[in-house]
C-alpha positions in Angstrom: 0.0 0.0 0.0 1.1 3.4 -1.2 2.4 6.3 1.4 -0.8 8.6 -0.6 -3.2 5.7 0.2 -2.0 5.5 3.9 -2.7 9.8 4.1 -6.1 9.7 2.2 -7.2 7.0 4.7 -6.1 9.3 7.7 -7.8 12.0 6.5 -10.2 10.8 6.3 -10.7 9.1 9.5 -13.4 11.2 11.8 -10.7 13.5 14.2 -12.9 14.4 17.9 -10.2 15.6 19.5 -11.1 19.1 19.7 -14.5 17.9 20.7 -13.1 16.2 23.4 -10.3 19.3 24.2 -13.1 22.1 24.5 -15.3 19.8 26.5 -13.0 19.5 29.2 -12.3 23.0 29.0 -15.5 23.5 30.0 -16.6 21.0 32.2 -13.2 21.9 34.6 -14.7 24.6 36.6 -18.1 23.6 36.8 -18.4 20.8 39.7 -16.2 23.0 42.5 -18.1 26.4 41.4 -21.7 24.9 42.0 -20.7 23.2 45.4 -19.0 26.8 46.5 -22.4 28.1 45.7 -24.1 25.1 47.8 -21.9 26.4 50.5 -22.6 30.2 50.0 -26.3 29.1 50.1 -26.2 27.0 53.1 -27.1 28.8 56.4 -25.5 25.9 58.3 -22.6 24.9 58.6 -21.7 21.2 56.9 -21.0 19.8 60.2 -23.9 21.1 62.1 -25.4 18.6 64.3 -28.9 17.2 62.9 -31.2 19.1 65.0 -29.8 22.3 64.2 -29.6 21.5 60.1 -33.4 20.0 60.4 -34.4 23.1 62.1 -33.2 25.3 59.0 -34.5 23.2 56.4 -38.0 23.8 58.8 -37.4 27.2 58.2 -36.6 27.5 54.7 -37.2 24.0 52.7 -37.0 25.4 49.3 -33.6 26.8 49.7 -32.8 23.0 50.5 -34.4 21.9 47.7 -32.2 24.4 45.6 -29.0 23.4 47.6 -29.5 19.8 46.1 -29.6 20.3 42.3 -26.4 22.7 43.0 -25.1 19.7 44.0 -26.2 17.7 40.4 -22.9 19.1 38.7 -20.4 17.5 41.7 -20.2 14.2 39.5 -18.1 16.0 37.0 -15.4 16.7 39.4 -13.5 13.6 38.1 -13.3 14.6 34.6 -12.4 18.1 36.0 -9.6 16.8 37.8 -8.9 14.1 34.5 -9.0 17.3 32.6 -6.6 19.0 34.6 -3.6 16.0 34.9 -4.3 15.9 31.0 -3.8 19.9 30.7 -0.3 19.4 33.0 1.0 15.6 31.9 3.5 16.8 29.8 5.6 19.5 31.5 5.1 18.2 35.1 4.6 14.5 34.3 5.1 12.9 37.7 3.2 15.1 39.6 0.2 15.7 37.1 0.4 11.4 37.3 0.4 11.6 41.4 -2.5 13.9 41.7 -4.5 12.7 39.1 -4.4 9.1 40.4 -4.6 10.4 43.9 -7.8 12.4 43.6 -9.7 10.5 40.4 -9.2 7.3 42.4 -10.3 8.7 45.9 -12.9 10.9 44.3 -14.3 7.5 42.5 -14.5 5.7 45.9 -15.9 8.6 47.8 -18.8 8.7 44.8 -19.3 5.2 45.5 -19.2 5.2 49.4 -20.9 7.9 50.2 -24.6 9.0 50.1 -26.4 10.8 47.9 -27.7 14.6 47.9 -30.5 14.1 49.5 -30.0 14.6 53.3 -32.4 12.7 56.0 -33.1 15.9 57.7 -34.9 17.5 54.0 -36.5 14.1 54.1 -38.4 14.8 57.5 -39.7 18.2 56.0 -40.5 16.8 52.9 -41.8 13.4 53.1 -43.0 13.9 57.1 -40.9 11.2 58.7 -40.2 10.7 62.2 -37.2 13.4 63.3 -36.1 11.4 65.9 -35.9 7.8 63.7 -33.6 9.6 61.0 -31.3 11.4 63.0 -30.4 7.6 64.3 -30.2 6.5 60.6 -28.2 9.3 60.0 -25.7 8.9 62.9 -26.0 4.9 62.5 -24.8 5.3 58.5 -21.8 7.9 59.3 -20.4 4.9 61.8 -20.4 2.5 58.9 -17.2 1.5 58.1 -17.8 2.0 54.1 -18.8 5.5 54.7 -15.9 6.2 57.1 -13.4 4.8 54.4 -15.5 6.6 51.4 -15.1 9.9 53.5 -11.5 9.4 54.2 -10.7 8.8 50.5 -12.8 11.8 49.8 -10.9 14.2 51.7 -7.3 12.6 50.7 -8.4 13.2 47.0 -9.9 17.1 47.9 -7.3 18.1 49.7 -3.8 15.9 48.4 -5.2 15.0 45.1 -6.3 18.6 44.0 -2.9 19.5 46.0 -0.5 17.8 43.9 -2.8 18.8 40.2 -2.8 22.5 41.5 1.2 22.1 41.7 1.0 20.5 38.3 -0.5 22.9 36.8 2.0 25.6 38.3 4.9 23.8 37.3 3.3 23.3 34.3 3.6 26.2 32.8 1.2 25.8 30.9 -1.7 28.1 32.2 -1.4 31.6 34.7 1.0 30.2 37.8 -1.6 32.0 40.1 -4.0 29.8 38.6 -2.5 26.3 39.5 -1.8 27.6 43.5 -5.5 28.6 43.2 -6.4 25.2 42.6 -4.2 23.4 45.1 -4.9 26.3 48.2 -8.7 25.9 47.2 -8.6 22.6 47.7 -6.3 21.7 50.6 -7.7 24.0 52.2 -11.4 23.1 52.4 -11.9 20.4 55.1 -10.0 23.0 57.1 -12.1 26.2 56.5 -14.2 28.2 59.5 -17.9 27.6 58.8 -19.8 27.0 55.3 -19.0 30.5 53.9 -15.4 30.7 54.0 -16.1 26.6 52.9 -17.7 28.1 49.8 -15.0 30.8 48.9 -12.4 28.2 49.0 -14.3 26.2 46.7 -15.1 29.2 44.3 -11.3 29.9 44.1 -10.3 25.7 43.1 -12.7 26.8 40.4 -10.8 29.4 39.0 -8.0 26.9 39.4 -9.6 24.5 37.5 -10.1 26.7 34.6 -6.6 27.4 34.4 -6.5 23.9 33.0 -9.3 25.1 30.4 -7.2 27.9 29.7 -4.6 25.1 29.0 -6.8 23.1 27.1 -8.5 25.6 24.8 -4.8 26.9 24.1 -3.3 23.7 22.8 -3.6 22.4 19.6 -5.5 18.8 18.7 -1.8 17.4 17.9 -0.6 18.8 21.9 -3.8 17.4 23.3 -3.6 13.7 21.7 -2.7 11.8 18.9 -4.7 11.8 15.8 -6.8 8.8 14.9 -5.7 5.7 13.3 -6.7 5.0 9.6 -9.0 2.1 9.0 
């Protein structure tokens, strides 16, 4: 087979990669800015005991109601953090390896482990349960030992995970450098904040770290971002 046969076949040959470049641009800063607005929104404080969180979804259920879909978009936090290893992988290799297994795999058990949005205490407002029955269930499933390790794998991919990608990205050069220590102080810092608004600030500003890597991505070029598809 001829070297012009080989070339016609590759041009041929459908090429997605900007497709799949922009939509990681996009989908980056997404997941942390909606759960900074969760957090913004909340009147309580994520670690409020249950009387005190039932008492303000009493008080206001529709706000809860809203606090909930804000939460929809947190699934794409793993392609963000895909998105931003991919943006780094080739100027800080090791690192943008490290954090991407270290938060994508503890981000994928914490998913898993965890439970939903939905939080027993907006079920006793909406559904009329018994208050005192759910806020056993509720202390009953944090004790379980798959939600203890789901939590604990959670936090070691928000905080080291997001950590080592935000350092990635800075060494990286390949977006603003104030961009990648956005994304690491934003999320390191989070299980460590005072109270649900300075919670969802810190979330708000791994958001603009995150779309350092869509800066990164929307900069390169198909060729940067992968390899182009095989002929068939």
């Amino acid at each position: 087979m001829s070297d012009t046969t080989l070339t016609t076949k590759a041009e041929t040959a459908r090429d997605v990669r900007g497709f799949w470049r922009v939509l990681l641009a996009v989908v980056a800063p997404v997941p942390m800015l909606f759960m900074g607005l969760y957090y913004l929104l909340s009147p309580v404080d994520g670690d409020a005991p249950f009387a005190t969180t039932l008492a303000a979804v009493t008080a206001d259920p529709g706000r809860f109601q809203l606090m909930q879909w804000l939460q929809v978009p947190f699934f794409l936090l793993i392609p963000a953090m895909f998105a931003a290893a991919w943006a780094a992988r080739r100027t800080a290799p090791r690192l943008a390896t490290a954090g991407g297994l270290l938060a994508v795999g503890g981000m994928s058990a914490g998913f898993f482990l965890l439970p939903g949005v939905v939080g027993p205490e907006y079920l006793v407002v909406h559904d009329g349960l018994d208050a005192a029955t759910m806020e056993k269930f509720a202390d009953a499933t944090e004790k379980q030992p798959t939600e203890m390790i789901g939590g604990l794998l959670f936090i070691l991919a928000v905080t080291f995970g997001l950590l080592l990608l935000g350092i990635a990205l800075w060494r990286s050069r390949v977006a603003p450098a104030w961009m990648g220590i956005a994304l690491a102080v934003g999320g390191f810092t989070h299980p460590f904040m005072p109270g649900h608004l300075a919670a969802g600030a810190g979330l708000v500003v791994a958001a603009i770290g995150f779309a350092g890597a869509s800066i990164a991505l929307l900069r390169s070029s198909n060729d940067a971002f992968d390899l182009p598809p095989l002929a068939r």
